[in-house]
C-alpha positions in Angstrom: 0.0 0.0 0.0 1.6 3.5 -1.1 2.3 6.2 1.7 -0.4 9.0 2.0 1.4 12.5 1.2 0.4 16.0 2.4 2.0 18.5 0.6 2.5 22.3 1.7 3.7 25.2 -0.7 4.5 28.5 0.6 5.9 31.5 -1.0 6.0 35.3 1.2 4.5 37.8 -1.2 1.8 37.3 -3.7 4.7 38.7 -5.9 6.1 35.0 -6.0 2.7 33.8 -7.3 2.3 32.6 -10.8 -1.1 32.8 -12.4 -2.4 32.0 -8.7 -0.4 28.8 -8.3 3.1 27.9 -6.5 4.4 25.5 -9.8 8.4 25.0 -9.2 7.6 23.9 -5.7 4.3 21.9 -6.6 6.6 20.2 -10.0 9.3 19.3 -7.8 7.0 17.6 -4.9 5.0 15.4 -7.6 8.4 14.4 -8.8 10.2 13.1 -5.6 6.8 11.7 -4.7 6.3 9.8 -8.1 10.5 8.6 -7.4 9.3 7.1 -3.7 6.3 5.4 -4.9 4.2 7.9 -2.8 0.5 8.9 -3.5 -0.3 12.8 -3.3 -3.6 12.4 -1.5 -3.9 16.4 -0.7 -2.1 19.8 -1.6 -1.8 22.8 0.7 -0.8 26.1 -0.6 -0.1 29.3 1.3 0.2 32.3 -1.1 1.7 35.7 0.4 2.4 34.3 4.0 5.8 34.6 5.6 6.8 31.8 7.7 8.9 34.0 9.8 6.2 37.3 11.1 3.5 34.7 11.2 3.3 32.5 13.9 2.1 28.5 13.2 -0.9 29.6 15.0 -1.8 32.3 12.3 -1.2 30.0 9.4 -5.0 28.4 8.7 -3.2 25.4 6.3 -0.1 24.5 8.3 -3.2 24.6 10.9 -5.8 22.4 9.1 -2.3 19.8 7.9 -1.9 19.5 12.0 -5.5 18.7 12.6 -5.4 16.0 10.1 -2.3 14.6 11.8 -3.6 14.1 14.7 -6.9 12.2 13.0 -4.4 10.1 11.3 -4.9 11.0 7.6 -1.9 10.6 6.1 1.7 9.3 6.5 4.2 12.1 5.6 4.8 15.5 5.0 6.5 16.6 1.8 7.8 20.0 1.3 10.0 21.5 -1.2 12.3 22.7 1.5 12.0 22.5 5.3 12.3 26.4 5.6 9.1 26.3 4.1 7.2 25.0 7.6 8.6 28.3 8.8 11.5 30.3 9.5 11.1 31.0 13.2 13.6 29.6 15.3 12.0 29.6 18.8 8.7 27.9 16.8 9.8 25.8 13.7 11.8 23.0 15.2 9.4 22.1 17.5 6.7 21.7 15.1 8.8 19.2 13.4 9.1 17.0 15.8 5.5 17.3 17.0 4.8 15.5 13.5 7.0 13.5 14.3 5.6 12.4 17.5 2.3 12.1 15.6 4.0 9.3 13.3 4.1 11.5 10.6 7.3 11.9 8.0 8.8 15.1 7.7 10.4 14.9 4.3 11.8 17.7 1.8 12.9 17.2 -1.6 16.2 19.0 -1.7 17.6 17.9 2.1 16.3 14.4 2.8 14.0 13.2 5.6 13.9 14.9 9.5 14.5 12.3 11.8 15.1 12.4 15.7 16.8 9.5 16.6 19.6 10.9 18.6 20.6 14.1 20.3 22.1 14.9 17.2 19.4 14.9 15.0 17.9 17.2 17.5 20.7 19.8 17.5 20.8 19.7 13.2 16.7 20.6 13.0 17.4 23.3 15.0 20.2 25.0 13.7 18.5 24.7 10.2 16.0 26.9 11.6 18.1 29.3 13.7 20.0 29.6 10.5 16.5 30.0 8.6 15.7 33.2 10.7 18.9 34.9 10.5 18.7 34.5 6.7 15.1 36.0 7.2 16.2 38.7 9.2 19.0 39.7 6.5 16.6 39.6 3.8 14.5 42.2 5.8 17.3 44.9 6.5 18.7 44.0 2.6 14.6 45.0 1.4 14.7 47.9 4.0 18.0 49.6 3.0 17.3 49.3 -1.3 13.8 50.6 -0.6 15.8 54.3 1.7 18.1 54.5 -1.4 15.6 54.2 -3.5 13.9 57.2 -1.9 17.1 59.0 -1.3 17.7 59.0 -5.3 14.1 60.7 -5.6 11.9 56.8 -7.0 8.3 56.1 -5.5 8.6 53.1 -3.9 4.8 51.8 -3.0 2.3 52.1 -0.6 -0.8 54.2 0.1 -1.2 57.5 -2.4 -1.6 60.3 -0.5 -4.3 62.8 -1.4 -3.1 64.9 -3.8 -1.5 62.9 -6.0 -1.4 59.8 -8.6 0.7 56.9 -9.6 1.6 57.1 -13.5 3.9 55.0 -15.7 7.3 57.1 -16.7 9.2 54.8 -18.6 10.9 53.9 -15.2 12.1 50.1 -14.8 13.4 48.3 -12.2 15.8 45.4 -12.0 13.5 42.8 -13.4 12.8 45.0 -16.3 9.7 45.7 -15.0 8.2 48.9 -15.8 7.3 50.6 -12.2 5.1 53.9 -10.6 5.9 57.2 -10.2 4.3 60.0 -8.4 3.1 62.9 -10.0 0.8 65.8 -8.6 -3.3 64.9 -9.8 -4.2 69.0 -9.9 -7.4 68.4 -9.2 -6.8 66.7 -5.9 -3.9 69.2 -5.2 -6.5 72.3 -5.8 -8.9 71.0 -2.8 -5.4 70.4 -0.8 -4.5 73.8 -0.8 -8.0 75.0 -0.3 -7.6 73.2 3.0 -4.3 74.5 4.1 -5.7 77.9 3.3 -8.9 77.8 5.1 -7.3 76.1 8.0 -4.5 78.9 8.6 -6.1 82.2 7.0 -9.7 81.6 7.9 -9.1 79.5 11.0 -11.8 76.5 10.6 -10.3 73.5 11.9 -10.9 70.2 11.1 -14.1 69.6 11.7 -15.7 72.5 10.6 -13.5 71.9 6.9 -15.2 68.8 7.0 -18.6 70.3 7.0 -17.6 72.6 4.6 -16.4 70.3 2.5 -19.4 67.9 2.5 -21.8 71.8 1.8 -19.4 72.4 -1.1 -20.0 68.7 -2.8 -16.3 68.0 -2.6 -15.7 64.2 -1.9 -12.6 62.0 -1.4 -11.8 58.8 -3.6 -14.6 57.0 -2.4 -17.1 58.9 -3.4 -18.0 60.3 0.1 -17.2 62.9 2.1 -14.2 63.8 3.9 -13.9 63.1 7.6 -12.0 65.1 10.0 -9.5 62.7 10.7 -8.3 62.4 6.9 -8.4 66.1 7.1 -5.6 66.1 10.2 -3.0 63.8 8.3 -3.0 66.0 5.6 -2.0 68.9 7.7 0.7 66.9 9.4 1.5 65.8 6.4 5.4 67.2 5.3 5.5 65.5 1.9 3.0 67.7 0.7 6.0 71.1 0.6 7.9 68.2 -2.1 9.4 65.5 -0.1 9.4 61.3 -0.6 9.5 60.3 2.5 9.9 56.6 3.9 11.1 56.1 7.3 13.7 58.2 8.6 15.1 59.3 5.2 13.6 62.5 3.4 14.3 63.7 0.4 13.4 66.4 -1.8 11.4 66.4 -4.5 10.5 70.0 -6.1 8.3 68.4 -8.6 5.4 67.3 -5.8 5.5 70.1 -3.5 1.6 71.1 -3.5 2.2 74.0 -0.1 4.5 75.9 0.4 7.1 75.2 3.1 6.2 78.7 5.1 2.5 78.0 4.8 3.1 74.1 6.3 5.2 75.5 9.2 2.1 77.7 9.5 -0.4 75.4 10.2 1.8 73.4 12.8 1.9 75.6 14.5 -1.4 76.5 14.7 -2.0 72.8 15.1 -0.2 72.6 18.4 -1.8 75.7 19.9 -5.1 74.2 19.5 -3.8 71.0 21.0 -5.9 70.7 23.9 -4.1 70.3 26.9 -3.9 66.5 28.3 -4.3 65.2 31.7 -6.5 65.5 35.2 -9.8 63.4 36.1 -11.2 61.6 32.7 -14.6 62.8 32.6 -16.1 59.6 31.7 -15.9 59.0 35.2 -16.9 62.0 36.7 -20.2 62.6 38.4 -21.6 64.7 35.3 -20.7 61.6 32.6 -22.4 58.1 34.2 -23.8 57.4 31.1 -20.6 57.4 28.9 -20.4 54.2 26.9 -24.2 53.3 27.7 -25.6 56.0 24.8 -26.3 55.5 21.3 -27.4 57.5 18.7 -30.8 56.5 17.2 -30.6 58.1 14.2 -27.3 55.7 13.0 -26.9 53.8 15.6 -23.0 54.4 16.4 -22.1 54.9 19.9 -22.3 58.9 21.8 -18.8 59.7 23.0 -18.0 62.2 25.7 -16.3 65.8 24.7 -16.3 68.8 26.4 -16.3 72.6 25.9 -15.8 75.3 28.3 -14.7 79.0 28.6 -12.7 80.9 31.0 -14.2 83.6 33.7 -11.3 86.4 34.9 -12.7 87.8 38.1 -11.7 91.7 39.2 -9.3 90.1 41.7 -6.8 88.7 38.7 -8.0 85.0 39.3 -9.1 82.6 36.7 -11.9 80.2 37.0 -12.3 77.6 34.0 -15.9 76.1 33.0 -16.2 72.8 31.2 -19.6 71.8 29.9 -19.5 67.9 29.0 -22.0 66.9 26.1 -22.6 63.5 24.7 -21.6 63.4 20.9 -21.9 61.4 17.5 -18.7 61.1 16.1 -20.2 59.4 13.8 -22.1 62.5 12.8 -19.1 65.2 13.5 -16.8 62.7 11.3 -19.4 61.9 7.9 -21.7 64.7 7.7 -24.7 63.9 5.8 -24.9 59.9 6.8 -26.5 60.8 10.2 -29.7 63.4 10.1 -29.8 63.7 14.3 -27.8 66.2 16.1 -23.8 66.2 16.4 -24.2 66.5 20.3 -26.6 66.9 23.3 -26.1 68.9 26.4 -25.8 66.4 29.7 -27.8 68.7 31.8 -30.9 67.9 29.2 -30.5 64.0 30.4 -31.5 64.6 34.3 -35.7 64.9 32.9 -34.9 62.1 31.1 -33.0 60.2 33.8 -35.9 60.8 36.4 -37.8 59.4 33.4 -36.7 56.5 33.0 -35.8 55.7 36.6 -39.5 56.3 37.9 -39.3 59.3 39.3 -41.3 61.9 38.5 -41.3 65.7 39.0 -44.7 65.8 41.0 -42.6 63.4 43.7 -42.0 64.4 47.6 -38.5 62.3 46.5 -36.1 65.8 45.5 -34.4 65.9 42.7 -31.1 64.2 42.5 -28.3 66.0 44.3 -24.3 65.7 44.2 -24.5 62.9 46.2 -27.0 60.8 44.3 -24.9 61.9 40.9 -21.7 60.8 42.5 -23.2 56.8 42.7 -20.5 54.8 41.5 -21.5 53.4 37.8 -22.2 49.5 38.3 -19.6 47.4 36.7 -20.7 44.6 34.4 -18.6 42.2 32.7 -18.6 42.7 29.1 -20.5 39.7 27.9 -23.3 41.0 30.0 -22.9 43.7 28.4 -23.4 43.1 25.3 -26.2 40.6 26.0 -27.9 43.4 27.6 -27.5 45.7 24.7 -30.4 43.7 22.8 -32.5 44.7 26.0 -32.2 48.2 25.6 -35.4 50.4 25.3 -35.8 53.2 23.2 -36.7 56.6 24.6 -38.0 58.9 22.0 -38.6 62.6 23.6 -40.2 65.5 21.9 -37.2 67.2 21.1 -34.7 65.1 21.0 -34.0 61.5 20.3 -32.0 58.6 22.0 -31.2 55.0 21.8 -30.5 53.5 26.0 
């Protein structure tokens, strides 16, 4: 009766993939199988996944071909080389001989069968993977330093686009002589990028209010839909936009895609750190004004009110200064994709306290008074967070005249 083969193929980038199949490694396998009078009984194929950042656990075939091993469904394990279980030396080896253990052959058509018969054998599985992930480890800082020079000489090198700006085909070829991307400036993107800049230091709107403004002037990102505040942010932290590449720690200069002027950039930081808000002190989820934070959801989309605050600051006659924060309950949800949500972008905590007595049964015709510091400063029960969420489905909905909210 002919052994029962698994076979695994693994390459690390999709790069390595041919017409969405692994064929020098799957070519080889058949062959040394056919040689040993084996029978191929079932292939496993991992396309893109590197056996040295990904642990066994995170690798669904490796985990599927250990299952199967321990039902006793085949009777080795071919690879095209054993680097191709993995490349982590504190993980590899062992899996190895867990097969092993299992009664499973390890085999691999360029060195030979794993075995474990003596101390040995042991030591020679191991270093093959120590040495595994040092070669992995060499490859990284060898693909990490081409891809700085590559930036230092001025070249694109992949990734996310920013705003602002397209990939296009220059006649540029890399080693493989493989024609490659360049950046160049899309105008029409760049046009709404310096409309930004300029509203944000001239005009003084910040991020969320450009967002709104945005949305009222039908101007939309890629996607098709607005622009939230937090794309609006990494654009004005955004250096490359005064004409540099940058990747890492290396910058270099580019006149060609410099969409702001430098002065105008350093502008805006430093408006951008004046509005920082100040961090630090008593969270005010916590605090006696805020029990509801994390309980509250919006009813017109659903997405969960956060806490913000706003406040001003009183100078008495005397010199001193006494600041007022205000907490409200917000949809960011709202703030973030104007348009998607039709309620309100926030509600004032003092409104809940009607509401509150509401919902708890007491009503403003009762001897009881209204709650004080005391009752307000109630620790918030704790409940574990699969109670929590069981309880979400229990939630009523409280509709008031003016204003609506999900409990």
């Amino acid at each position: 009766m002919k052994k029962r083969v698994y076979t695994l193929y693994r390459v690390s980038t999709i790069g390595q993939v041919e017409k969405d199949d692994i064929p020098m490694q799957k070519e080889a396998c058949h062959e040394f199988a056919e040689r040993q009078g084996w029978e191929i009984v079932k292939e496993f194929s991992e396309k893109g996944v590197s056996g040295f950042k990904k642990s066994a656990k995170e690798r669904d075939e490796l985990q599927k071909i250990q299952q199967a091993a321990m039902e006793g469904k085949f009777d080795i394990l071919l690879v095209f080389m054993f680097d191709r279980l993995g490349r982590r030396d504190d993980e590899t080896p062992f899996i190895v001989e867990w097969f092993t253990k299992q009664g499973v052959e390890v085999w691999s058509v360029n060195e030979g069968q794993q075995r474990f018969d003596s101390h040995v054998d042991k030591l020679m599985n191991y270093i093959r993977y120590w040495q595994a992930s040092g070669e992995s480890l060499k490859t990284s800082v060898r693909t990490r330093t081409r891809l700085e020079q590559l930036t230092g000489e001025g070249h694109y090198t992949g990734g996310t686009v920013p705003y602002g700006y397209k990939r296009v085909r220059l006649g540029r070829v890399n080693k493989k002589n493989q024609e490659v991307c360049d950046l160049v400036i899309d105008e029409a993107e760049a046009e709404i990028v310096r409309l930004i800049f300029h509203k944000y230091v001239y005009e003084g709107y910040g991020a969320q209010k450009l967002s709104h403004y945005l949305y009222e002037q039908g101007i939309v990102g890629r996607n098709n839909k607005n622009i939230p505040n937090t794309s609006i942010v990494r654009m004005i932290k955004n250096k490359g936009y005064t004409g540099y590449l940058i990747n890492g720690a290396v910058e270099t200069e580019c006149p060609q895609l410099r969409i702001i002027e430098p002065e105008l950039f350093e502008q805006a930081q430093e408006l951008r750190q004046a509005r920082t808000c100040e961090r630090g002190g008593t969270s005010l989820g916590t605090s006696s004004k805020a029990l509801l934070t994390g309980l509250v959801y919006c009813a017109h989309c659903g997405n969960r009110l956060s806490l913000t605050s706003s406040g001003r600051a009183h100078t008495y006659a005397d010199g001193h200064t006494v600041k007022e924060v205000r907490p409200r309950y917000s949809c960011f949800y709202k703030i973030r994709h104007p348009g998607d949500c039709d309620g309100q972008s926030g509600y004032g905590v003092s409104s809940w306290i009607p509401l509150w007595k509401k919902l708890s049964g007491r009503s403003s015709h009762s001897s009881a008074r209204s709650p004080g510091k005391s009752y307000w400063n109630r620790s918030r029960p704790t409940m574990p967070p699969a109670s929590r969420r069981k309880s979400r489905k229990s939630r009523k909905t409280w509709k008031p005249s003016r204003k609506s909210w999900t409990t």
